[in-house]
N, C-alpha and C positions, 0 to 999 in steps of 0.2 A: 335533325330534330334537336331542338334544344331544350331542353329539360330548367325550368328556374329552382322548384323546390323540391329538392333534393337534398339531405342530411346525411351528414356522418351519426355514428353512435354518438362521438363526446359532443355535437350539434344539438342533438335529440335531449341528453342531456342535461346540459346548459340551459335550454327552453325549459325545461322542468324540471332545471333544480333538483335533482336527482344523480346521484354517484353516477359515472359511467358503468361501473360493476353492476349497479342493477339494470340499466338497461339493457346491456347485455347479454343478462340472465334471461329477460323475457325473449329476447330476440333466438336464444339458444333453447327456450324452452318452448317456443312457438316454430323454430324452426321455419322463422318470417326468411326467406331470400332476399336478396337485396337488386333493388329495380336495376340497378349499376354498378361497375366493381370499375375502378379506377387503380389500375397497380394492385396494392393489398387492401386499399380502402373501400369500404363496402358503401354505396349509396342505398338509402330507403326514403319512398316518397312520403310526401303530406300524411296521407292516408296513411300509411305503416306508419306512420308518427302519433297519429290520435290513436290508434288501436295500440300501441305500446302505451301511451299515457294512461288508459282505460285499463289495460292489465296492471298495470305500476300502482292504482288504487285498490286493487284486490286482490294484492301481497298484505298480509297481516303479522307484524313483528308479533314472534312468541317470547312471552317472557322466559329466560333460565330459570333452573329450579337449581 
């Protein structure tokens, strides 16, 4: 079975312009699995790709006081 779309975190990323650190946050806060593990590298498909992008817009920066 060969798999085409398939991301790393910094992939995921990179498409949306967005720090690796946040994505990762969402992925540790969702406790999303990863479709693939290659070595230490985590693969997550398409789909965990729109659903992390959809969480990543409803993160809201707080202002410091």
């Amino acid at each position: 079975m060969i798999n085409k779309n398939l991301y790393t975190v910094s992939n995921i990323a990179d498409i949306l312009h967005e720090p690796p650190q946040r994505v990762a946050y969402i992925i540790r806060k969702y406790r999303l699995l990863p479709v693939r593990k290659v070595g230490i590298t985590r693969l997550f498909s398409e789909e965990q790709a729109k659903a992390i992008e959809q969480e990543l817009f409803q993160i809201q920066v707080r202002p410091t006081i």
